[in-house]
C-alpha positions as a Markdown table, in Angstrom:
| # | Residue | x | y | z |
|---|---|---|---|---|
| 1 | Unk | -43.2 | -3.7 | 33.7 |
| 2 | Unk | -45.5 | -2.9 | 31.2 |
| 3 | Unk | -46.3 | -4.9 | 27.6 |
| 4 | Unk | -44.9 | -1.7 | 26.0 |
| 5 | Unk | -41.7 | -1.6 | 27.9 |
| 6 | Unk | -41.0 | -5.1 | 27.7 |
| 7 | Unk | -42.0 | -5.0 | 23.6 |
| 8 | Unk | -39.4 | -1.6 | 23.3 |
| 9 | Unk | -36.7 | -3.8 | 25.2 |
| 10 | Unk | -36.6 | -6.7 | 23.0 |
| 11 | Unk | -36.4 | -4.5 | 19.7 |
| 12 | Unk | -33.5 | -2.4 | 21.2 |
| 13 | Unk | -31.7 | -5.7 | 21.1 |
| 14 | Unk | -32.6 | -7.0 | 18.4 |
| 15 | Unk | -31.8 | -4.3 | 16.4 |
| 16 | Unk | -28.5 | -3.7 | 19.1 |
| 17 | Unk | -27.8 | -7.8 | 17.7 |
| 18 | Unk | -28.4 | -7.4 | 14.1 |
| 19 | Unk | -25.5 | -4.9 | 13.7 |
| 20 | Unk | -23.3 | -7.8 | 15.0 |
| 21 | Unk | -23.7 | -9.5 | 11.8 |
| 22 | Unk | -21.2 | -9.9 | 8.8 |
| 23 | Unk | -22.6 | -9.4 | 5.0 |
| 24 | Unk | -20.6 | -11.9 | 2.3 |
| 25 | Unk | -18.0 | -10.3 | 0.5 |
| 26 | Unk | -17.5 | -11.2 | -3.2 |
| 27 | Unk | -14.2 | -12.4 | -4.8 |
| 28 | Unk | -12.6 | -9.6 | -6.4 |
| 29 | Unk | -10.0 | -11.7 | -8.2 |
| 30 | Unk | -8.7 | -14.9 | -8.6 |
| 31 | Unk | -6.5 | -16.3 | -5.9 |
| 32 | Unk | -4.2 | -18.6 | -8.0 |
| 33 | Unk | -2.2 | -15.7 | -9.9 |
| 34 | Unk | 0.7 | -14.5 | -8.6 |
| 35 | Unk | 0.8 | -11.1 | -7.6 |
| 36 | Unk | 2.9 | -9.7 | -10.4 |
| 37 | Unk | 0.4 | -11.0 | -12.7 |
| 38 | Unk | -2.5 | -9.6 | -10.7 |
| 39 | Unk | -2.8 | -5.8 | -11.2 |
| 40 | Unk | -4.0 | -5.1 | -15.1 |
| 41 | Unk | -5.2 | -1.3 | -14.8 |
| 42 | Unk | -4.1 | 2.4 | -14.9 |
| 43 | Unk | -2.8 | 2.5 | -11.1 |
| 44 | Unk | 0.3 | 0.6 | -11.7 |
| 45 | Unk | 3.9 | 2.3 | -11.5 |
| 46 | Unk | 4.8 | 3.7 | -15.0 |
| 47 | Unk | 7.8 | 1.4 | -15.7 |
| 48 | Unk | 6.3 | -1.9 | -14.3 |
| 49 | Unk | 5.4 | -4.1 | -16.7 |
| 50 | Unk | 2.4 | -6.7 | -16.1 |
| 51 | Unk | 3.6 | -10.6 | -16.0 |
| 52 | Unk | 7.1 | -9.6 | -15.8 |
| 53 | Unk | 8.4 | -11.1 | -12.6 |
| 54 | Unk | 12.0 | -9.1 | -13.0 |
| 55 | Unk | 10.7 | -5.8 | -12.9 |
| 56 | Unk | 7.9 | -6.9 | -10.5 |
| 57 | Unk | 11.1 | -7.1 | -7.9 |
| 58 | Unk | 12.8 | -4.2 | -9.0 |
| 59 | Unk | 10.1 | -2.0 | -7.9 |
| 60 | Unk | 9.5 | -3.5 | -4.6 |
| 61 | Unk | 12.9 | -2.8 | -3.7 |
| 62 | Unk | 13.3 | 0.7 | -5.0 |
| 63 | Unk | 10.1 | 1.4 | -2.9 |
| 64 | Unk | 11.5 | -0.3 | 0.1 |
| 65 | Unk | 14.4 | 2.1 | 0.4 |
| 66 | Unk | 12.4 | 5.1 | -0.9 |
| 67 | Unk | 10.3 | 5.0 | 2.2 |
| 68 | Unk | 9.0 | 2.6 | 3.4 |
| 69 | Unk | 11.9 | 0.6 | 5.2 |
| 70 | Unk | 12.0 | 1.8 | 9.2 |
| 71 | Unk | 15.6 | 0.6 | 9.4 |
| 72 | Unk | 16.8 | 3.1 | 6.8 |
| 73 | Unk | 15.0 | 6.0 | 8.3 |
| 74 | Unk | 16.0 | 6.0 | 11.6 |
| 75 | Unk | 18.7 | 8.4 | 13.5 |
């Protein structure tokens, strides 16, 4: 084989290698709130309340048996 062919083979997998590789992710929050604490912004359901645990619970089971329980929406 040539110098050429053997130089064009060893960048094909290098560059073939380097997609392999994983790029740091940064912290998007803090870990030690609980999650009705977490959410603070405009995407939160209209009568949920931030901090309050009560209502946090309410609203995950209204949405379970709006949709998103299997069980429920089965024949």
């Amino acid at each position: 084989m040539s110098r050429l062919s053997v130089c064009l083979a060893a960048g094909l997998c290098l560059a073939a290698l380097s997609a392999c590789g994983e790029r740091p992710q940064p912290n998007r929050g803090t870990l030690d709130t609980a999650a009705y604490e977490g959410a603070k912004d405009a995407f939160v359901d209209a009568g949920w309340k931030v901090g309050d645990k009560n209502s946090w619970e309410q609203h995950l089971r209204a949405r379970m048996q709006r949709g998103q329980n299997d069980y429920s929406r089965m024949p």
